[in-house]
C-alpha positions in Angstrom: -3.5 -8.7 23.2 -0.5 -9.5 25.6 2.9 -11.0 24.6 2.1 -14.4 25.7 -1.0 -14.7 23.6 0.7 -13.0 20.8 3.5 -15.9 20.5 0.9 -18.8 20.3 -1.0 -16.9 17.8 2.2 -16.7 15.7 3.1 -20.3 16.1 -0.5 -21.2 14.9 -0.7 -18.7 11.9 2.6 -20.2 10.8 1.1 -23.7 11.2 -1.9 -22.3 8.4 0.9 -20.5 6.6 3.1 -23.3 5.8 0.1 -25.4 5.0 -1.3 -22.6 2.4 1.9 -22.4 1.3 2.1 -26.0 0.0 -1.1 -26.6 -1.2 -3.4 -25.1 -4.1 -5.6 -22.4 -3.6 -8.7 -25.1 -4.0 -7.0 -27.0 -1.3 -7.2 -24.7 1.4 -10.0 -24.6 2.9 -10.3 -28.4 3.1 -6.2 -27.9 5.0 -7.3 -25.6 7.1 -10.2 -27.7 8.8 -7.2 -30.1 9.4 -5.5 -27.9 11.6 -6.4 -29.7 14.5 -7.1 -26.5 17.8 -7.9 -28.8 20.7 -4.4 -30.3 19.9 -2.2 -27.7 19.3 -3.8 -25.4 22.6 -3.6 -28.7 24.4 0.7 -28.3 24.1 0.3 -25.5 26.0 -1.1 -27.7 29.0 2.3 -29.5 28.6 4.0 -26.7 30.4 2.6 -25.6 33.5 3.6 -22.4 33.3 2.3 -21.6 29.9 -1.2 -23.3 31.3 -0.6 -20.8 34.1 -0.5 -17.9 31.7 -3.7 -19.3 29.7 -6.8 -19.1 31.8 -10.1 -18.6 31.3 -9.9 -15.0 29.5 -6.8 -15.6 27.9 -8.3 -19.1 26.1 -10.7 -17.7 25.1 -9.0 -14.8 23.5 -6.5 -17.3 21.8 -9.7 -19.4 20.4 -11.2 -16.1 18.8 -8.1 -15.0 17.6 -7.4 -18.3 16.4 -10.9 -18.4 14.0 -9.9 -15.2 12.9 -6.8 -16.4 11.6 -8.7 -18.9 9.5 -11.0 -16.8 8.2 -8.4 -14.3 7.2 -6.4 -16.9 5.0 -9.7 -17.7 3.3 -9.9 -14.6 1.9 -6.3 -14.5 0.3 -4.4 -12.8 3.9 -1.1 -14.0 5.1 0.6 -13.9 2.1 1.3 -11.2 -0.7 -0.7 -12.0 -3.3 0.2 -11.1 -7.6 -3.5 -10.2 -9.0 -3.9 -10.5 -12.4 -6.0 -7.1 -13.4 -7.0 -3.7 -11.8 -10.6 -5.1 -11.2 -9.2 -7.0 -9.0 -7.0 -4.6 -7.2 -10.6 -2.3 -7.2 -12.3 -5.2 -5.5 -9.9 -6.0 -2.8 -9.1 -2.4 -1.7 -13.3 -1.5 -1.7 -14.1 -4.5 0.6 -11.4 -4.7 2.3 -10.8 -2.7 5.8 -6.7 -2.6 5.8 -5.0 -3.3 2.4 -1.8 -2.8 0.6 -1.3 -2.8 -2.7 2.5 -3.2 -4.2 2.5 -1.5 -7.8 5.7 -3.0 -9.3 7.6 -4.2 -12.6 8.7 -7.2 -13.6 12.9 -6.9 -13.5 13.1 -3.8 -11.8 15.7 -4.8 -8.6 13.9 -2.0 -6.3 10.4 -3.8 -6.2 12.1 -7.1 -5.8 13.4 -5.5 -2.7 10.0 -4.1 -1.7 8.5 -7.4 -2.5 10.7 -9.0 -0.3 10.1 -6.8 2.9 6.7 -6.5 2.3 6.6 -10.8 2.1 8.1 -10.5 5.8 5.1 -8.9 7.3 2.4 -10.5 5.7 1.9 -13.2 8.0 2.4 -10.9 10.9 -0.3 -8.8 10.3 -3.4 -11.1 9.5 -5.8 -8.2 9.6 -4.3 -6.4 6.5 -4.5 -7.5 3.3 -1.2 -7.6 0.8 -1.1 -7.4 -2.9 0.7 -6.7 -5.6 0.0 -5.7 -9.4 2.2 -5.8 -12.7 1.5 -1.8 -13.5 1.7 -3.3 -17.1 -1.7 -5.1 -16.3 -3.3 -1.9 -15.0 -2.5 1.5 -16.5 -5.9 2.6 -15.7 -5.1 3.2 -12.2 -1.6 4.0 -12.9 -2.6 7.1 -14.8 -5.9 7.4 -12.2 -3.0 7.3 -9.0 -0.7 9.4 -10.8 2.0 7.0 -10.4 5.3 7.8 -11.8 8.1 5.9 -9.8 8.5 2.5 -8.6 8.2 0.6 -6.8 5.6 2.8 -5.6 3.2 1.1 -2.5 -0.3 2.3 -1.3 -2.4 2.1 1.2 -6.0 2.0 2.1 -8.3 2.1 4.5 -11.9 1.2 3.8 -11.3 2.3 0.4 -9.8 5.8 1.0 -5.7 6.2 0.2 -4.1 6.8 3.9 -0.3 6.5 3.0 2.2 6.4 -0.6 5.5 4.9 -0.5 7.4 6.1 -3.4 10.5 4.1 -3.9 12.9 4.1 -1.0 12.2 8.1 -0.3 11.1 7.4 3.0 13.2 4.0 3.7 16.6 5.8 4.1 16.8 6.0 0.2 18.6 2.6 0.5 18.5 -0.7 -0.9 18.9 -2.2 2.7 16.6 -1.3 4.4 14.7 -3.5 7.2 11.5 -4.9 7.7 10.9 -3.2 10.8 11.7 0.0 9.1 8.8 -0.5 6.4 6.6 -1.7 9.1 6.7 1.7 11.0 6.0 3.2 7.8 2.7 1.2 7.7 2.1 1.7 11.5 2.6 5.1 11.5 -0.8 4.9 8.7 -2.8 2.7 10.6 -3.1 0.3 8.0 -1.4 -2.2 10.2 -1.9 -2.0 14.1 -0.1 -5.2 15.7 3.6 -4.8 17.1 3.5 -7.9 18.9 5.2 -11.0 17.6 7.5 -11.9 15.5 8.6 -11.6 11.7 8.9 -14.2 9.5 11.8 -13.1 7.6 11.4 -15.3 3.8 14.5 -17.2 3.0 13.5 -16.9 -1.5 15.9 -16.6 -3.7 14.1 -13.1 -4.1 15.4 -11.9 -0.7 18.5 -13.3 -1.3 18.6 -11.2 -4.1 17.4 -7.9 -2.6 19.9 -8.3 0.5 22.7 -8.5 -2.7 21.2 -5.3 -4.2 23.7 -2.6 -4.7 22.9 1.3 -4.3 23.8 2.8 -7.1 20.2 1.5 -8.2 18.2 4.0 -7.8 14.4 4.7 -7.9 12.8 4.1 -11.6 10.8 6.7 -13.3 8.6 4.9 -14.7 6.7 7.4 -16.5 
């Protein structure tokens, strides 16, 4: 995919974003048949330039992309989603290709942090699937993954573990670091492939709070 198609794409996925993000979950579906295509590719005929850059291969790419988009935030992508138990978190990462799962604690200031980076790629990376899970709610896999520190992040690839984040080991050991810096992280894995476009950098009281974070907060041992 070039650059050009790359930015409409990311203009439309934020169009279905902001609409999942203010409705129910039982609303979406009927929201997203709203999203009206003809009209929003038709601004690009506004600019004759941009229809210049949008021919017949190019549209045609954008539509497919575009369906794709719609079918990922059916099935819960473009957002990182809390589940509620470890069946859940055993379901997602079996049938899904590209998925990863955020293992945190409620209070701790590091997986606030994490949270909060990992909320800025979400909608970038449509393909991949984001969770997270209250380790509280699933101590069967947290004895079964062996995991010790937190916030501790996984990820998988058709099932199979391909990369472990343990606290900010391999983040510059530091509260501040970027989005950009976890997303090579995940690149680097394959779980995410996509480099073009933008980050939607969340402006919630949690990020607020993670960009105030203070060093000397280090990296829970949970165990």
């Amino acid at each position: 995919m070039d650059a050009a198609t790359a930015k409409v794409l990311d203009s439309y996925t934020d169009v279905l974003i902001s609409k999942a993000e203010s409705s129910s979950r039982e609303e979406r579906e009927d929201d997203n048949d709203s999203v009206d295509d003809d009209e929003f590719l038709a601004l690009l005929e506004e600019d004759s330039a941009a229809l210049d850059a949008f021919r017949e291969m190019r549209m045609q790419e954008l539509h497919s992309q575009m369906k794709a988009a719609k079918r990922f935030m059916d099935t819960g992508h473009g957002i990182l989603k809390e589940v509620a138990t470890e069946k859940e978190v055993l379901e997602i990462t079996t049938t899904t290709k590209y998925c990863v799962v955020h293992f945190f604690h409620p209070g701790f200031k590091r997986c606030e942090i994490m949270d909060s980076r990992l909320n800025a790629l979400t909608a970038k990376h449509m393909g991949t699937r984001f969770i997270s899970v209250n380790v509280d709610n699933a101590t069967f896999l947290v004895v079964r993954l062996r995991i010790q520190v937190l916030p501790c992040v996984i990820c998988f690839i058709d099932g199979k573990e391909v990369l472990r984040l343990v606290g900010f080991e391999s983040l510059a050991n530091s509260d501040h670091f970027t989005s950009d810096m976890l997303e090579s992280q995940l690149q680097k894995s394959g779980v995410i492939q996509r480099k073009l476009g933008k980050l939607r950098e969340g402006s919630s009281t949690m990020l607020h709070s993670a960009k105030e974070a203070e060093s000397e907060d280090d990296d829970v041992d949970w165990d």
